[in-house]
C-alpha positions, 0 to 999 in steps of 0.5 A: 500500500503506497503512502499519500501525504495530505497537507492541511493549510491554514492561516495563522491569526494574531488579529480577527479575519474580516468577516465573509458573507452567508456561505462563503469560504473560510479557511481554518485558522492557526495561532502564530505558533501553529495551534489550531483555533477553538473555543472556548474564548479566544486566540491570545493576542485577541484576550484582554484584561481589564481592572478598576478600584472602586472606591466611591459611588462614580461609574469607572471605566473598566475598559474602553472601546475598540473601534470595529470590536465586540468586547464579549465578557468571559470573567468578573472578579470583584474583591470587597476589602469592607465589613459591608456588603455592596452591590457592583453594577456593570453596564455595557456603556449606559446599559445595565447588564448585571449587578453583583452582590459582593459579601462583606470582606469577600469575594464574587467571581462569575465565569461565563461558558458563553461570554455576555455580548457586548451590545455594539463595537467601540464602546466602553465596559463601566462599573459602578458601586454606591457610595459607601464610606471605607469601601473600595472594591478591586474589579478585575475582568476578561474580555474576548474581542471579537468582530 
């Protein structure tokens, strides 16, 4: 029996390809290191990490936009170093999208098997908590961007 070699070809990705209508070709896509794309989430180069200190009742940024991406929610973490009990509140730029019950001198983590949309590209992810005196909560999060 004679040996055939099949060679697959695909691309290698630091960056988003640009989208292609219903039905067109799409060629398998790599890592810059030859590793085959799968969820979940996304190629490194497209992870981001975000932090914010929440200390007083003023809604922070806890990442800015990127123009022509999704920024899709994969992580939250909001650490509360207070004998009181507070509720963080994330918008996608003026959205509400949830609010997070954080214990007193605890910690709230939520990891989401489907990252949470961002409703349009190029606009920020904010957090916010009342304002509670000697409160300060540390927000960490990670985003996939997406196209």
């Amino acid at each position: 029996m004679k040996k055939i070699d099949i060679n697959i070809a695909g691309i290698a990705r630091q960056t988003n390809p640009v989208a292609v209508l219903d039905g067109g070709h799409v060629p398998p896509s790599y890592d810059d290191v030859g590793r085959q794309l799968t969820r979940p989430y996304q190629a490194r180069d497209l992870i981001n990490t975000a932090y914010a200190s929440l200390t007083t009742g003023t809604k922070t940024a806890l990442t800015t936009g990127i123009s022509g991406s999704y920024l899709d929610l994969c992580q939250i973490t909001c650490a509360n170093n207070s004998d009181a009990a507070a509720i963080v509140t994330l918008t996608d730029e003026s959205t509400i999208v949830r609010s997070i019950s954080v214990p007193a001198n605890g910690v709230s983590h939520l990891n989401f098997q489907v990252p949470l949309k961002q409703s349009t590209t190029g606009v920020a992810w904010y957090v916010d908590l009342p304002d509670i005196t000697g409160t300060t909560i540390e927000v960490t999060a990670e985003f996939a961007q997406e196209v």
